[in-house]
N, C-alpha and C positions, 0 to 999 in steps of 0.2 A: 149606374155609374160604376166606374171603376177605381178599387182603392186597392193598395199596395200596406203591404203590413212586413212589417220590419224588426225581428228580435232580434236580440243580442244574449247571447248566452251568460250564465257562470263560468267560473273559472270551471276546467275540467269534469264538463258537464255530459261527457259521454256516458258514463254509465245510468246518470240518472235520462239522456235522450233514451239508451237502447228499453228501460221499462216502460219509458211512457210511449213509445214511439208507435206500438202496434193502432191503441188510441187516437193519437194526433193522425195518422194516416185514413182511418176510417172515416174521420171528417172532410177530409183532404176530398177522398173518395166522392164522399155524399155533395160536394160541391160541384165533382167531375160531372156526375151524373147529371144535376142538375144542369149542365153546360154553363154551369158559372165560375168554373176557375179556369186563368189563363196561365198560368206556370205557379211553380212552387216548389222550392227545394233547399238543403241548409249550404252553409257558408265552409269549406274547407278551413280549419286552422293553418296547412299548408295549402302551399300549390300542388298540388294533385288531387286526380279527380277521387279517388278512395285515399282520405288522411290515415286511417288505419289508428293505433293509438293516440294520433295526435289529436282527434276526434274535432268539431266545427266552434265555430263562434256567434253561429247566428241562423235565419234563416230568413226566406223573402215569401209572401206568398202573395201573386198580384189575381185580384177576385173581382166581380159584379155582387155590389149588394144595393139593397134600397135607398142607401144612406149613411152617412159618416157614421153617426149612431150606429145602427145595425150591424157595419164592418167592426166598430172599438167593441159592438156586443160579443160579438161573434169570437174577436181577439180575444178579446177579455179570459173565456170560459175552455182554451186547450190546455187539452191536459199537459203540455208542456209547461203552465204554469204552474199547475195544479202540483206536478211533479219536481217543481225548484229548479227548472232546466234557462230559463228565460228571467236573467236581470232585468230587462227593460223591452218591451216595446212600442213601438210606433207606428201609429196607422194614418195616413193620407190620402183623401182624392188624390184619382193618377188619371192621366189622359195618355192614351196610347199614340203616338201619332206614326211610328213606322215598325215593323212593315206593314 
């Protein structure tokens, strides 16, 4: 099934995203491979597509896991948290219906 995973940063958490970020993408990766991620990317603090100093607020990553469990496992253990970059997240079953 498919669940969607939802953080919300710190306040001016860019510099702590650009340490942890090499890590958080390597997992990103290992999902790709496995063809089990369907998008994933963070949240502009502005409108634009590169914020630049303003850096993001969040980020979305919508996956295939086994189970609600194994998605909040999965959340649980990036190194964005690991790193203080991520106030809070949230993760839900999602049902895709278009396109």
């Amino acid at each position: 099934m498919l669940y969607v995973i939802f953080s919300q940063d710190v306040e001016n958490s860019l510099a702590l995203r650009s340490q942890a970020r090499p890590a958080h993408v390597q997992r990103l990766q290992a999902l790709k491979e496995q063809g089990r991620l369907i998008l994933a990317g963070p949240c502009p603090a502005i409108d634009a597509e590169d914020p630049g100093e303003a850096g993001f607020t969040g980020s979305m990553i919508v996956a295939e896991f086994d189970s609600l469990k194994d998605a909040q496992a999965w959340a649980d253990t990036d190194p964005y948290i690991e790193a203080g970059v991520y106030q809070s997240v949230i993760v839900k079953p999602y049902k895709k219906v278009l396109p």
